[in-house]
N, C-alpha and C positions, 0 to 999 in steps of 0.2 A: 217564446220564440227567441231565440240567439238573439245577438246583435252582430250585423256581418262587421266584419273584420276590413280597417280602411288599411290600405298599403301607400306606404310615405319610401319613396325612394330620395336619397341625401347624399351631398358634400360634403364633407367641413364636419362632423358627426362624431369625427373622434377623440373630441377634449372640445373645451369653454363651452361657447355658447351651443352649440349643434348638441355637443354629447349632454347639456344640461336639458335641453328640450327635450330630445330622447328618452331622458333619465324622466321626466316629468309627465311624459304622457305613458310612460310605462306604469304609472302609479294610477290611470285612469280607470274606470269600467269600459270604457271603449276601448276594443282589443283594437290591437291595429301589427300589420306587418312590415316589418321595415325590410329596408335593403340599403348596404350601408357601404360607401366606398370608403379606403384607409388603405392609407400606406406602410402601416404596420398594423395585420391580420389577427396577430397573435397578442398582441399587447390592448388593443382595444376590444376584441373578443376577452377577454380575462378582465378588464375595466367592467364592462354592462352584467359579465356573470357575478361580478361582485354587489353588482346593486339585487341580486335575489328577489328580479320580479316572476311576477306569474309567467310561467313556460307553459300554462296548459291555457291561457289569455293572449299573451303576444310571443310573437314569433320576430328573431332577430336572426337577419342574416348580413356578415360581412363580405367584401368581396375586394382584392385587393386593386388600388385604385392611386397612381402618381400623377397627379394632375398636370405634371412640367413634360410629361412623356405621352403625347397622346394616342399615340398605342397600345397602352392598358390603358385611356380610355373606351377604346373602341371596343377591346374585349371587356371593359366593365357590362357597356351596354350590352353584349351581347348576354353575357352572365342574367344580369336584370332581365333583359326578355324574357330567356327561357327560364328562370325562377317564378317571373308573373303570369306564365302563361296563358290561359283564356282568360285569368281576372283580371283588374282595372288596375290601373295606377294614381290612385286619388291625387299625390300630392307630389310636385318633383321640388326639394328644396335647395338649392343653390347655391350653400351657406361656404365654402372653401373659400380662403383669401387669404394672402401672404405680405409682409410691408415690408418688401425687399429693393434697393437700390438697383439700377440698372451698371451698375460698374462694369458689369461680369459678361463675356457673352453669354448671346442664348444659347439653350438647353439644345443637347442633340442637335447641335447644326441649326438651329435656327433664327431667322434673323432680328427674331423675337427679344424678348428680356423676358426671365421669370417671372416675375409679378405679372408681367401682363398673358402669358399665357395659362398661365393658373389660376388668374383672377378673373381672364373673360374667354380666351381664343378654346380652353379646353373644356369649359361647362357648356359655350353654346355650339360648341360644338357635338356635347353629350347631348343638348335639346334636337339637336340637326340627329343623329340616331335614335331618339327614342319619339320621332316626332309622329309616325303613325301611330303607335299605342297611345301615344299621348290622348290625340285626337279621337284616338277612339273611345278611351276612357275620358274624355272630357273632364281631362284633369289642371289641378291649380298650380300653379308654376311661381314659387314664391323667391325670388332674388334677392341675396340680404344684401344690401346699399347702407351707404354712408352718408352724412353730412357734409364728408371730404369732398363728394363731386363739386361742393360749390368753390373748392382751391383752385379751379380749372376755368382763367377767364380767355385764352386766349388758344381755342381750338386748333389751330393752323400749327401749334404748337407740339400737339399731340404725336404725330408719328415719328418726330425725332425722339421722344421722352421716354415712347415704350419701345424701344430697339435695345438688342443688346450689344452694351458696351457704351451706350450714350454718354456714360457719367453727368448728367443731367442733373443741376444743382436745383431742378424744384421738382417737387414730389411726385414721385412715380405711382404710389399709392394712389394720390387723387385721380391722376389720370389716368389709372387702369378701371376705379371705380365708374370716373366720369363714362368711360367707352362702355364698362359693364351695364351701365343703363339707359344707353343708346343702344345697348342689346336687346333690354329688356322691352324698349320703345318697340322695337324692329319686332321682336315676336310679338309683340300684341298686337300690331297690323296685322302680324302674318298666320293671326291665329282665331284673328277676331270669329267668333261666334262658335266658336270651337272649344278654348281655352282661355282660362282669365289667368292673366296675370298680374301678380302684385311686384314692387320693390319694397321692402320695410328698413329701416333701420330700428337697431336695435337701440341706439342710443353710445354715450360714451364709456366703454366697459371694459374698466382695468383688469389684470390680471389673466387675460383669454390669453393663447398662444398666437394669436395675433402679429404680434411685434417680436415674436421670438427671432426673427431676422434681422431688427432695426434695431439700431442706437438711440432709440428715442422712444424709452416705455412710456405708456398713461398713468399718470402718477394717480394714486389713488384716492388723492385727498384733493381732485376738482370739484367742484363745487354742484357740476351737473353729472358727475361721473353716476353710474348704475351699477349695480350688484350684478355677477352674472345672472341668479335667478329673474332677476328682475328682466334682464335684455333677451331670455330667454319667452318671459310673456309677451315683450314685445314682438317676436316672431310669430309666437302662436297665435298673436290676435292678426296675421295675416293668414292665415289661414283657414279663420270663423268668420271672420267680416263678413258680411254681405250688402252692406250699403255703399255702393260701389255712388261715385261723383257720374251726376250727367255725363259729365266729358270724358270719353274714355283717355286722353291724354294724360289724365290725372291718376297716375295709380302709386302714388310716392305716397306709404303709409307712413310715419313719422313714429318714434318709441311714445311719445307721449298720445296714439293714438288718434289722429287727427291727420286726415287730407292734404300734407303740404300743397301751397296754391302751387297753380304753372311758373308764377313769374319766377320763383326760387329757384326751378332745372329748367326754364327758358332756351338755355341755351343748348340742350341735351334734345329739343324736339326739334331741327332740323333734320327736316327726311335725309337729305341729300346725305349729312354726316351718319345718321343711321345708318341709311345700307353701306357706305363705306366700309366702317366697322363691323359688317356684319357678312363676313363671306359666305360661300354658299358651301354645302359640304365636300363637292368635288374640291372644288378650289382650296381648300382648307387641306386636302389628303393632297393633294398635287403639289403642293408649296413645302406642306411642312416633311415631306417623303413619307405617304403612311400607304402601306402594302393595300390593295383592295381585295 
């Protein structure tokens, strides 16, 4: 009997870490179908036909995807529905991020800064459209998080940091991570018993396109820095775990596979900053002008 085929819908998928997992489970026995956003179609299409996996095993589909514009968000989702049609969406990965300054205005009119809308307003925003198949498919919704949420001691700080044009002399990175997993908090309440979700970091991983925005690469010779393969297992083993911590609070998987305790994102479980951070989808197409 076959093996049915898991479908992995993804972010971030096309270079470092995302396109290294992809490249890695394509080497699997377990077919799997992906669906794949990128903001350049044709050059990442040409990228995965170069790794010469199985086409009569996995099935890869692109679909083009600017995460600073979320209006081809909204038609990605639409795109992924009707490619998954009656089947499930095992996995939705989460993996896009950018380490961009807030110097700049926001993108399209908005009163955003880029990093933060490509790091949190535009993914959970894609969870906010794909949330009924989600749920239907009781699928795993894996967040890839940072170590950087813990630069962020002083929350009240936050919504000047990610506006655009702040010029904010402390890191917009950490605070767009930090609110990404006040997202991830917020759908796990909102999902509970439905869908599990994880946050993982992959750990410290020079060389990803990452910082191709920032004046400040990862040098490669840290002491705890990781291979991309390596931060690439650190992903995957969120999405095999199943020994999930009593406390559903707890879902920060760590690269070196281990449970970070609460006290280290302590400050990331206040509800109240949750739902702040976590608009609803009207309000999200209302604010940011997106056609209905």
């Amino acid at each position: 009997m076959a093996t049915i085929a898991k479908t992995i819908v993804a972010t971030g998928a096309s270079s470092g870490l995302g396109f290294e997992l992809v490249k890695q489970l394509l080497t699997q026995t377990q077919p799997y179908k992906f669906i794949l956003g990128a903001r350049d179609v044709d050059t990442t299409q040409a990228a995965f036909d170069g790794l010469k996996y199985d086409g009569s095993k996995h099935s890869l589909t692109i679909f083009p995807l600017e995460l600073s514009n979320l209006e081809t968000v909204k038609t990605f989702s639409q795109q992924t529905l009707d490619k998954v049609g009656q089947d499930k969406i095992d996995y939705l990965l989460l993996n896009a991020a950018i380490a961009k300054n807030a110097n700049e205005p926001g993108p399209h009119g908005s009163k955003w800064s880029e990093s933060y809308i490509v790091n949190h307003l535009s993914q959970h925003y894609l969870i906010h459209l794909l949330r009924e198949k989600l749920e239907a498919s009781r699928s795993r919704i894996v967040v890839v998080s940072s170590g950087a949420i813990r630069g962020v001691e002083d929350t009240s700080l936050l919504e000047n940091d990610v506006k655009g044009a702040s010029k904010t002399e402390r890191s917009v990175y950490s605070a767009t991570k930090f609110i990404q997993l006040l997202g991830a908090h917020w759908w796990r309440r909102q999902l509970q018993g439905k869908c599990q979700v994880v946050a993982v970091s992959p750990g410290l991983i020079p060389g990803t396109g990452l910082s191709r925005t920032s004046a400040m690469p990862i040098p490669a010779n840290l002491p705890d820095a990781k291979s991309i393969p390596e931060g690439a297992q650190s992903l995957f083993r969120a999405f095999t775990r199943e020994d999930f911590p009593e406390d559903p609070d707890q879902i920060f998987l760590t690269s070196w596979g281990e449970w970070w305790p609460k006290d280290i994102f302590k400050l990331s479980l206040d509800k109240d900053l949750q739902n702040k951070w976590c608009p609803s989808k009207d309000v999200i197409e209302k604010e940011e002008g997106i056609i209905g």
